[in-house]
C-alpha positions in Angstrom: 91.1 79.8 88.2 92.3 83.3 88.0 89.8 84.6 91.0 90.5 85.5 94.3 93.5 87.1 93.0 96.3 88.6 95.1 98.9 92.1 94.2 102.2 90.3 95.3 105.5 91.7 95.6 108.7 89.3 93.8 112.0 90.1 95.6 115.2 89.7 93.4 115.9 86.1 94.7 112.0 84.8 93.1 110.5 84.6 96.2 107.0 86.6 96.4 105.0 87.8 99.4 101.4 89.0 99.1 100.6 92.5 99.3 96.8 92.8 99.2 93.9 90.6 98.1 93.0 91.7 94.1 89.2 90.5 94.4 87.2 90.3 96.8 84.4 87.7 97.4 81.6 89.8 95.6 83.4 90.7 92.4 85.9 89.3 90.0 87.7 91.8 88.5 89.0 91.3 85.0 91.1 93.3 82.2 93.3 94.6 85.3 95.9 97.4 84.8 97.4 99.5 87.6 100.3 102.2 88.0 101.9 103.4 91.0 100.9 106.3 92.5 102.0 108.6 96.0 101.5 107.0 99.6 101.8 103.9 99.1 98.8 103.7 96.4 98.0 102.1 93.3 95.7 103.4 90.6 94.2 100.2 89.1 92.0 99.6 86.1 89.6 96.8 85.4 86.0 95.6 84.3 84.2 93.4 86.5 83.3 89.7 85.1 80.1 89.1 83.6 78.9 86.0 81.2 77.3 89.0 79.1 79.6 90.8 76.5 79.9 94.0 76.9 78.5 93.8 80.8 80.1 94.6 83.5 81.2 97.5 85.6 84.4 99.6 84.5 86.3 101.6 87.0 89.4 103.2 88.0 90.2 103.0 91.6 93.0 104.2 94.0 94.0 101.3 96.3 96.2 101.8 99.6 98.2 98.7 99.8 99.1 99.1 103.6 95.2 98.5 104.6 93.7 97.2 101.3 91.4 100.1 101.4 89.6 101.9 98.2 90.0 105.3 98.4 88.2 106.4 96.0 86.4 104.8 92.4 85.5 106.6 89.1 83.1 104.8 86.5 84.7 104.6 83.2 83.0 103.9 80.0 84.8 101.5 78.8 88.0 99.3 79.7 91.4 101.2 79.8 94.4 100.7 77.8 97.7 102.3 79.7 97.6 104.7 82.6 100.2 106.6 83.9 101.2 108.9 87.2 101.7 112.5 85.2 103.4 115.0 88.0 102.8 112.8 90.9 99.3 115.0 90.7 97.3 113.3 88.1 96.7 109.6 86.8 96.3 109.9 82.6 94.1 106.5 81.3 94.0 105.7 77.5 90.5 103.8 76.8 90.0 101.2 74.4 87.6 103.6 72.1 90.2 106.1 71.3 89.4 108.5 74.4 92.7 109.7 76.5 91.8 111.2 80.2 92.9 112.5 82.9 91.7 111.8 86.7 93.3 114.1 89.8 95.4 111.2 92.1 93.8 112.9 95.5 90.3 113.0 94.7 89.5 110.3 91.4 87.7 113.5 89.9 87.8 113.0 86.1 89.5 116.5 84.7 89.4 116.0 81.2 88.6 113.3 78.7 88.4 113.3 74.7 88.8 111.4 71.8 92.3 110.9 70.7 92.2 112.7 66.8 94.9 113.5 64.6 95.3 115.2 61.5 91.4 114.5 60.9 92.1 110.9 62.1 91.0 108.7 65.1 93.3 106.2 66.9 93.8 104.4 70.0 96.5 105.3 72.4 97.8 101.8 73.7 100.8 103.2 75.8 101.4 105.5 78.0 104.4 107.1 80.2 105.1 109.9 82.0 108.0 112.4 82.7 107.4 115.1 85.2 104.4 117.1 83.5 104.8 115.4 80.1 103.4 112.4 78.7 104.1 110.5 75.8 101.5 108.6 73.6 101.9 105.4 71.8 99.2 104.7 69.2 97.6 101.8 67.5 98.7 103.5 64.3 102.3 103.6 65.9 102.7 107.3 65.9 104.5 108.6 69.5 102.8 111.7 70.3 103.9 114.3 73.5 101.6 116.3 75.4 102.2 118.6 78.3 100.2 118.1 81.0 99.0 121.1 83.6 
């Protein structure tokens, strides 16, 4: 079974050690993504399990991996794609309908979200990353787009 899960860490000789418990006994969380973020944080992305399609909760969250503590959560639509830490200030999140967002790191506010068109034409951003204050967008329609961010 893939509940209960754990965030370990794998040292260079295999061995692992666990970080902070994944789940916890009221939800199993499903579709997970996650990027680092400052102070020790995560920014982690995931729908929570129901037996009904298209159910279940979507959210972003910040998670302190010293105390295992949510620091904040945002409600998304629908389930993320790639996320990536843009300026060590903002989290950007690529959503499975062809919206592209970004969320402030210290507060989970969303700042901006949109559908990702070009040239007249919708796609889906499937990767992210992130260099200083620019990010670069891999597509479905594999097109690498870059966007500066601030």
């Amino acid at each position: 079974s893939y509940e209960h899960k754990w965030l370990c860490c794998i040292s260079p000789d295999g061995t692992s050690e666990r970080i902070v418990p994944w789940d916890n006994s009221e939800e199993h969380l499903i579709d997970n993504i996650a990027c680092w973020a400052p102070d020790n944080t995560l920014i982690r992305a995931f729908k929570v399990y129901s037996p009904h399609f298209g159910k279940g909760d979507k959210r972003l969250e910040r998670l302190d991996l010293t105390t295992g503590n949510i620091l904040w959560a945002t409600h998304l639509s629908t389930t993320v794609t790639s996320l990536a830490l843009v300026d060590n200030k903002y989290v950007a999140y690529a959503l499975n309908d062809g919206h592209i967002g970004l969320v402030d790191v210290a507060s989970g506010t969303i700042l901006d979200e949109l559908a990702l068109v070009m040239d007249g034409v919708p796609t889906v951003a499937m990767s992210l990353a992130a260099c200083n204050s620019q990010l670069a967008v891999g597509t479905i329609d594999a097109r690498l787009l870059l966007f500066e961010v601030g």
